[in-house]
N, C-alpha and C positions, 0 to 999 in steps of 0.2 A: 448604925444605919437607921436614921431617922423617916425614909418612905423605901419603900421597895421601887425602884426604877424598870422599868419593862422596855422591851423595845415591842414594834410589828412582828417581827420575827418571830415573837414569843408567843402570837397568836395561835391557836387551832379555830378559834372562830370568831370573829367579831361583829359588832350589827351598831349602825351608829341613830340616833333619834335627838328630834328637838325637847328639850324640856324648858317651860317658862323663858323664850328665845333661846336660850342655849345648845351650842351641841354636847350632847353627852355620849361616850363613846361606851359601850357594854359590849363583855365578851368574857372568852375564856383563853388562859395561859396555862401553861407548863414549866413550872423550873425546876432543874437539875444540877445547877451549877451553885456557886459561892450565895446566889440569893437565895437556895435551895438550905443551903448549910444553916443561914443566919434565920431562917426562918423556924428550923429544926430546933439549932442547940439553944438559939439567945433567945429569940420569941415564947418557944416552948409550944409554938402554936400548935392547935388539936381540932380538929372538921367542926366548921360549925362557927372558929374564931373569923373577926375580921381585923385587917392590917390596914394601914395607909398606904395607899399603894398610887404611881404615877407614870405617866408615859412618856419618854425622852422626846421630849421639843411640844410634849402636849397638856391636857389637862391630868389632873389628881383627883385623889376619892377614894372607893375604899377595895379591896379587894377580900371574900370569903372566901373561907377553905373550903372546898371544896371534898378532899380526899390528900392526904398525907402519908408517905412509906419511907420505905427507908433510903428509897432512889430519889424522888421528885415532890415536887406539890402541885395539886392542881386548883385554879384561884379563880373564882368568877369575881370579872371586873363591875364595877360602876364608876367611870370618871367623870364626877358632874361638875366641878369645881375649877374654873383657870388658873391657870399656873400663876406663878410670882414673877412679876417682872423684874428683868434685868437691870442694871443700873445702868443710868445713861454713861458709862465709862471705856473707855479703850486704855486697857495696861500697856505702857509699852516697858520693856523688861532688860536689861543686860543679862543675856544666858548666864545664870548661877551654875554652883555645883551639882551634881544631878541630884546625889538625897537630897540637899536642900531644892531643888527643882521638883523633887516627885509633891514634898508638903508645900511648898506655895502654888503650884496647880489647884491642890486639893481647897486651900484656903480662898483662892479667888475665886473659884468655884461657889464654892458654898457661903459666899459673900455675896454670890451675885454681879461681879463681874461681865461685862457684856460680849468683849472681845481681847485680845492678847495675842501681843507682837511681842517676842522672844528675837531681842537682837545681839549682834556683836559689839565689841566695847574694846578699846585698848590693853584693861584688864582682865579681860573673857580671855581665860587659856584657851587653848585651841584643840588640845582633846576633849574639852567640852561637849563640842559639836558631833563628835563620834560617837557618842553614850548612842546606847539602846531607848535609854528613856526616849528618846528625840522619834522613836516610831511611834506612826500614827495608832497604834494600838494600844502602847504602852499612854502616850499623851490622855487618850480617851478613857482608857482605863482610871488613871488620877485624878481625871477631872470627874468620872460620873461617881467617883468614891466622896468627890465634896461636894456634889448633888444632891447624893444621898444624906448627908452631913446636914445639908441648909434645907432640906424639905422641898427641893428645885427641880424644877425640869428642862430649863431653858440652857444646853450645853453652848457652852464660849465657844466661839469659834478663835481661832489657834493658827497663827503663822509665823516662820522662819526666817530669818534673813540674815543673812552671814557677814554684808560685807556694810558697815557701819555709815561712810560718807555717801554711797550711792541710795541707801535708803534715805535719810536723810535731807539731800537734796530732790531728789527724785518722789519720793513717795509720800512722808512725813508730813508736807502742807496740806494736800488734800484729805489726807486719814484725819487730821487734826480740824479740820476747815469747820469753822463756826461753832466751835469749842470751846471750851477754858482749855490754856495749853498751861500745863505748870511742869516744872520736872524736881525733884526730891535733892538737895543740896544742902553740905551740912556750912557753907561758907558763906560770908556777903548776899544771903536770902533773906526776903520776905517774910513773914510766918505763914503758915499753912491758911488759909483759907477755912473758913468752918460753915457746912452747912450754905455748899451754894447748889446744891441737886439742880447742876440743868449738864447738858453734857460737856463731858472733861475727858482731857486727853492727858492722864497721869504719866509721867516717865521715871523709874527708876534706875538708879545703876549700879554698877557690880559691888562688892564689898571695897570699899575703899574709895570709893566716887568714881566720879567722871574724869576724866585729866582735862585742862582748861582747854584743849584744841576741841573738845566734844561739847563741854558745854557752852564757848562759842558760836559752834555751828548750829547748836541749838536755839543760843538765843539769834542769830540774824533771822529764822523764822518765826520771831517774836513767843519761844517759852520764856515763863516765866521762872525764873528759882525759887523755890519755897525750902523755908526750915521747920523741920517737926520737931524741932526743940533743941534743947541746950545738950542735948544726949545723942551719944551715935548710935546708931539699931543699925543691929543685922536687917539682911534685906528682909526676908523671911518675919519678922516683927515691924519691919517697915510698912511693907504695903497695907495689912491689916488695920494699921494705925492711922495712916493716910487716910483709908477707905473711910473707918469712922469719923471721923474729921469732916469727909468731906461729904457725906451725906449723912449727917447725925440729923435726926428731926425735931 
């Protein structure tokens, strides 16, 4: 856990002010839960330290101890700092297996990832779609864990879609609309693109590719196939790889 992540809720008081234009957000928290523990056993923190601490979808900065037990801690904020921006990116994803689903949440996440469409595929079993992972709790849980990981506060936003051709035709052009469209193909592509940072609409697929009636229907709305190399990657090493690629500076 690279920043401590807060939500409003964690507030007992908060007070906002300008500093040199900025808003800067000060206050005070309470945690008692998992950010309570990490603060305890791994920190070691002791009244008086201060941490990195940051507010889910706002700024960072630092957070003093305030008072430490063996239930809670209590943390005076100063967020002066904006967040890191997101990458101009929309994942679009073939539902993996769900462990391997819980770590590339976390990875896209704490990449910086912007947005993430988790779709169906001819290879997407279909108890997939019944994992518990798929609640919105469990989803937000994963993702604010590679939050924490990348030093970020800007949570992905995160949707479903079960049924492969109606997305596709229906929704697909406009998400994509004034984009790089590429999707990840280990056959007859392109090479991967390096370093074009303007927004891109990535598409991966399930372990073993796309079947040709998918990437098809892909390319009649003009994606492109890109190859990340002479080597197959799990998906899970895929996107990571991709990502760097395509926004290396």
């Amino acid at each position: 856990m690279n920043i401590i992540l807060v939500t409003k809720e964690d507030f007992t008081s908060q007070n906002s002010t300008q500093l040199n234009g900025s808003l800067v957000l000060i206050g005070t928290v309470i945690l008692n839960d998992r950010r309570f523990k990490h603060i305890k056993e791994v920190h070691k923190a002791e009244a008086g330290d201060k941490l990195r601490v940051g507010i889910l979808h706002g700024n960072t900065g630092l957070g003093k101890v305030i008072e430490i037990s063996e239930k809670s801690v209590t943390l005076e904020l100063s967020l002066t700092d904006e967040p890191l921006k997101p990458l101009p990116l929309t994942l679009i994803l073939a539902l993996p297996r769900p462990k391997m689903l819980k770590r590339i949440l976390q990875s896209a996440a704490s990449l910086g990832v912007a947005e993430i469409y988790l779709i169906n595929s001819y290879k997407v079993d279909k108890s997939y779609w019944s994992s518990p992972v798929l609640s919105e709790d469990s989803l937000n849980e994963h993702l604010q864990l590679g939050l924490e990981q990348g030093i970020s506060t800007q949570l992905p936003k995160i949707h479903l879609r079960k049924r492969f051709k109606p997305f596709v035709e229906d929704e697909l052009g406009a998400i994509a609309k004034g984009s790089e469209k590429l999707v990840a193909h280990p056959y007859n592509a392109s090479p991967c693109p390096i370093a074009v940072d303007q927004s891109t609409t990535l598409i991966i697929g399930p372990e073993g590719g796309f079947i040709e009636y998918e990437i098809n229907k892909l390319c009649e709305i003009h994606f492109q196939t890109i190859s990340l190399g002479k080597r197959i990657l799990r998906v899970e090493t895929a996107i990571p790889f991709a990502i760097a690629k395509l926004f290396s500076s």
